[in-house]
N, C-alpha and C positions, 0 to 999 in steps of 0.2 A: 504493500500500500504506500503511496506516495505520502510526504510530508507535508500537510495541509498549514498554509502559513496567508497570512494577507497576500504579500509579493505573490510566491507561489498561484493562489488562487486567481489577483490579479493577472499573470502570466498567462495563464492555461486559461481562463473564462474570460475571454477579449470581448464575446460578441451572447447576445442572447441565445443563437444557436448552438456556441461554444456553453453554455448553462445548459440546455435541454439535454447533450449528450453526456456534460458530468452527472446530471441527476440521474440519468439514466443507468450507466457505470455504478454511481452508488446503491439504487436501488436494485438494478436487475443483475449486474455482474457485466463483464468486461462484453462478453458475448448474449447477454441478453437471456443468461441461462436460464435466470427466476423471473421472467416476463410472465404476468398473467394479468387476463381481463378482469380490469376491476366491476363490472359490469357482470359477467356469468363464471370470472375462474377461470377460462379457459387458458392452456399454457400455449397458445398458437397464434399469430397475428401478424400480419400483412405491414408494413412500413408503407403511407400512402403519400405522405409528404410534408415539408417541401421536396420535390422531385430533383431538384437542383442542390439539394443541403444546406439551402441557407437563408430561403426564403419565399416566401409560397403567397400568392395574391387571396386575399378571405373574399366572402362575397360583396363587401362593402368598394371592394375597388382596392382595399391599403395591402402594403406587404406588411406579413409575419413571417416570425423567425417560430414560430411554435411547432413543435413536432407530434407533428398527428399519426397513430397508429390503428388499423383495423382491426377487430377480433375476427376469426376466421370460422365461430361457430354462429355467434350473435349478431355478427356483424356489424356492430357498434363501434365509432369511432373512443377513442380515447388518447389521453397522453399522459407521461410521466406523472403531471399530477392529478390524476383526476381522483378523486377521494382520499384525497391528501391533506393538511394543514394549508396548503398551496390554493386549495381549491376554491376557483370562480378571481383569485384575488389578479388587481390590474398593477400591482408594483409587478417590475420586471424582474425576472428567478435572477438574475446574476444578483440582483441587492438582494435578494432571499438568500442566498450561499455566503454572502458576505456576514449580514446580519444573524444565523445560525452559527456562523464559527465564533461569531465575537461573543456571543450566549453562552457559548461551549468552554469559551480559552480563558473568557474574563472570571475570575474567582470571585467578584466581587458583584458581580452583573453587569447587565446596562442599563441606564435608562431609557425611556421615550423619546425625553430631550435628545440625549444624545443621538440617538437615530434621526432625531429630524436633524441634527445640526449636519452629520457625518451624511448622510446621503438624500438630504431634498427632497423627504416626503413632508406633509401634511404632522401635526401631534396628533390629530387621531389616528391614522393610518399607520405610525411608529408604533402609537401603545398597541393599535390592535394587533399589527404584526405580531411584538413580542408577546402577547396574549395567545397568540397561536400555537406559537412554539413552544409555552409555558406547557399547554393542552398538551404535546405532544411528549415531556417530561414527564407527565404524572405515572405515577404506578400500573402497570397493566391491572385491571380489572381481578383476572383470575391468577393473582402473583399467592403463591405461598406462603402459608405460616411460617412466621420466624422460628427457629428452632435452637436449643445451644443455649447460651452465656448472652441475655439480655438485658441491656440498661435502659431506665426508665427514669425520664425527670419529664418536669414542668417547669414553664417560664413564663413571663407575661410581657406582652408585647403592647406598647403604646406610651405615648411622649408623657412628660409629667405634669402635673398638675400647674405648675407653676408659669407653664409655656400656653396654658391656655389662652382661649381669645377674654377677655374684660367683658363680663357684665355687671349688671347692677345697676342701681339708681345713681351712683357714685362713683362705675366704673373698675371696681376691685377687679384681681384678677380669681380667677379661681382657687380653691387652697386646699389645703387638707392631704395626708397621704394614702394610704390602703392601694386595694388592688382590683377596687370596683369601676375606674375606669379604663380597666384594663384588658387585655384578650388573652384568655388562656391558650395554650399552647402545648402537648404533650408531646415529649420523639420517645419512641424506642429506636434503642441502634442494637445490630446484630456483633456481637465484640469480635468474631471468628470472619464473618462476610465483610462487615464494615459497614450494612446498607443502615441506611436510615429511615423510618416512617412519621411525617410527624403529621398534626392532626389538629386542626382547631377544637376546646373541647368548650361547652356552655361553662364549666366550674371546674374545681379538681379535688373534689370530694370522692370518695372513696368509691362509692357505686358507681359515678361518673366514669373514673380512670381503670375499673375492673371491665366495665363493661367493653372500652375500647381497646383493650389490652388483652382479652379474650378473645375479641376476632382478629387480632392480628400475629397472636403469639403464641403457641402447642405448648400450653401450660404444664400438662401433666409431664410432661419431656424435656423440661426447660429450668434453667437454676434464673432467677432475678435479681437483679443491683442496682440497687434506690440509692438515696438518701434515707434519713431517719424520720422520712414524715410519717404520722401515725396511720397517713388512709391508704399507705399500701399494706398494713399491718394483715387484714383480715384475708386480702387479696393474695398473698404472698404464701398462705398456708396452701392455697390449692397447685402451685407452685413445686417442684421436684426438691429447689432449697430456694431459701429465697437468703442474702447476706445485704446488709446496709453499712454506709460509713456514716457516720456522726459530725457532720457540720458545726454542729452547735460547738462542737468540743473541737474544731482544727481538725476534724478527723477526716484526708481526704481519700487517701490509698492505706488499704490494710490486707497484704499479700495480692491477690488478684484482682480482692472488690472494692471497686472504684465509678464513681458517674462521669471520671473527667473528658469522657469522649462525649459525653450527653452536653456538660458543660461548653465543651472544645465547640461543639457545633452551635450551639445556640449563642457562643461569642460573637463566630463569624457570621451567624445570619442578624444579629443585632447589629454590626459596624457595617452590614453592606447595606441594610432595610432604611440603616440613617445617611451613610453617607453617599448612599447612590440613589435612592429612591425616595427617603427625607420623609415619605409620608405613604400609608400602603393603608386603602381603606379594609374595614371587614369582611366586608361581602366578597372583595376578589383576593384576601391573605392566600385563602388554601392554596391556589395557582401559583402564587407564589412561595409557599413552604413546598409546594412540588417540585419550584426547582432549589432552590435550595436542596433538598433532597437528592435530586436529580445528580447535581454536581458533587455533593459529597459522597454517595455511594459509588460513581464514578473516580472519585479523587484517585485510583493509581492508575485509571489509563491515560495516557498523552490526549493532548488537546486531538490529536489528530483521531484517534481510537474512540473517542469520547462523541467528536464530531459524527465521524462514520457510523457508528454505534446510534447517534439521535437519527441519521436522516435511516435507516431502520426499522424506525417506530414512527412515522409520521403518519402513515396510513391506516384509517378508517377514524381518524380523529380532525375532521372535519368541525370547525365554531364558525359560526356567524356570528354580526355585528350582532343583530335585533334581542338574540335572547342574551348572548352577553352582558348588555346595555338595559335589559328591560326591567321595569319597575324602578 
C-alpha cells in the first residue's frame, strides 16, 4: 500500500477523474476484484463511461469527470459512490480524499472552520461533510462484546459555570458548581485490544452504568477496573472479579488495576473538544465520541492504514442534511 500523505495524495489525485479511480482502488482493489452492485450485489459490471477516461458529456450538455459503471444483472447504472457517505453530495471526491485523510492523520480533529478556510466550501457544507464521515467512524452495529480486562470510568463534558452567558435583572453571570450542567459520558476500553466505547449516559448512577455496560461487555467472562465509586459496587459482583484503585487516597496503579487509559483518553478528547471545536452541542456529542473512538482504537495503525481502513467502512452509511438538522 502506498504512503498516503497530502503531497502524495496531491501528486496522484490531479484531476477528479484521477479521485474516481483512487476510490475505486481503495474500495474495490487494484483490479476491481470486490466490485459489486450496490443496487442487487451482483459481482459483475460493464465500465460504460466516460468512454475516453476522462470525461463524458451528462444530458445537460456539461462535461463530467464521474465514473459510471453498469450492473450486468440489474442493469443499473452506479459509481464508486453510490451508497456511500459520498452519496448525492456536489463537493468534488478529490476535496472528499483530502478532507478524510486530514480526519484520519489529525489527533486532535478538524474543525468546520477549518475546512471552509482550507478548501472553499460553504460552513455548512464543511460541518456536514465532517458529519458524514463522523457517521462513517461509528461502531458497526453488530461489533462484539468486549471480552478480557475492562476499564470503566465516567466524565462530564461541558464548559463551567462561570463562562456562562449573564442573566438576571443585574446581569450576574451564572455560578455555582456541581455536575448538573453537565453531560455525562461513560468509555469502557478493552486493556488487551485497546478499543474504546464511549457513550452519552442520562446520569451515572448505578442502574444507569450496569445497564450500558451489560450490553456492551460479557460480564460473566470479564475481570472490571473502576475507580472507587460506590455505583459500580453492586454491578461488579456479577463480574468474573471486578478490582478498583482509590482516588480519594493517591491511589492510581496497584499491580495491573488501573483506569489510567480511561483517564489517558478522556484527557485527549477534552483538549481536542476545546481546543478545536471550543463548543460541541448535545444532541450531535455521540458523533463525535465516535470518532474520538474511532481514532483511539485505531491509534497503532499509521495515518495511512487508519485512512484505508475508514474509506472500508463508508458504505451503507449514507446521512442527509434534513434528518441531521431536524427539530
Amino acid at each position: 500500500m502506498e504512503k498516503f500523505s497530502i503531497p502524495a495524495l496531491a501528486n496522484e489525485v490531479q484531476t477528479e477523474a484521477d479521485a474516481y479511480v483512487f476510490m475505486e482502488r481503495m474500495r474495490w482493489g487494484t483490479d476491481n476484484e470486490r466490485l459489486a452492485c450496490p443496487h442487487c450485489g451482483h459481482d459483475k459490471a460493464y465500465f460504460l463511461n466516460p468512454a475516453n477516461g476522462v470525461n463524458r458529456k451528462t444530458r445537460t450538455g456539461s462535461a463530467s469527470q464521474r465514473r459510471v459503471w453498469k450492473c450486468a444483472k440489474c442493469r443499473k447504472q452506479f459509481s464508486v459512490l453510490t451508497g456511500t457517505i459520498f452519496h448525492g453530495s456536489k463537493v468534488p471526491l478529490r476535496t472528499w480524499l483530502f478532507v478524510v485523510f486530514e480526519m484520519c492523520s489529525s489527533k486532535n480533529g478538524i474543525s468546520a472552520r477549518e475546512v471552509e478556510r482550507k478548501y472553499g466550501t460553504t460552513p455548512k457544507t464543511a460541518w456536514f461533510m465532517l458529519h458524514r464521515i463522523r457517521e462513517a467512524m461509528k461502531r458497526e452495529p453488530l461489533a462484539g462484546m468486549l471480552r478480557g480486562t475492562v476499564q470503566a470510568d465516567e466524565t462530564f463534558l461541558g464548559g463551567k459555570p462561570k463562562n456562562r452567558h449573564r442573566q438576571g435583572t443585574y446581569g450576574q453571570k451564572r455560578t455555582g458548581g456541581g455536575t448538573a450542567h453537565l453531560t455525562p459520558v461513560l468509555s469502557l476500553i478493552d486493556t488487551e485490544s485497546g478499543e474504546v466505547r464511549s457513550q452519552v449516559v442520562p446520569d451515572v448512577t448505578g442502574a444507569t452504568l450496569a445497564k450500558v455496560i451489560q450490553e456492551q461487555v460479557d460480564v460473566a467472562n470479564s475481570t472490571l477496573h473502576t475507580d472507587a465509586g460506590k455505583q459500580y459496587r453492586p454491578l461488579g459482583q456479577d463480574f468474573a472479579q471486578h478490582e478498583w484503585v482509590d482516588h480519594g487516597r493517591y491511589e492510581y496503579v496497584r499491580g495491573a488495576v488501573t483506569t489510567n487509559k480511561a483517564e489517558g483518553f478522556f484527557s485527549q478528547l477534552k483538549r481536542s473538544l476545546d481546543g478545536t471545536h471550543h463548543h460541541v452541542s448535545v444532541r450531535h456529542l455521540p458523533r463525535y465520541l465516535a470518532e474520538f473512538d474511532y481514532r483511539y482504537s485505531t491509534r497503532k495503525m499509521t495515518d495511512t492504514e487508519r485512512t484505508a481502513h475508514l474509506f472500508g467502512k463508508v458504505e451503507g452509511k449514507r446521512l442527509t442534511y434534513r434528518p441531521l438538522t431536524a427539530g
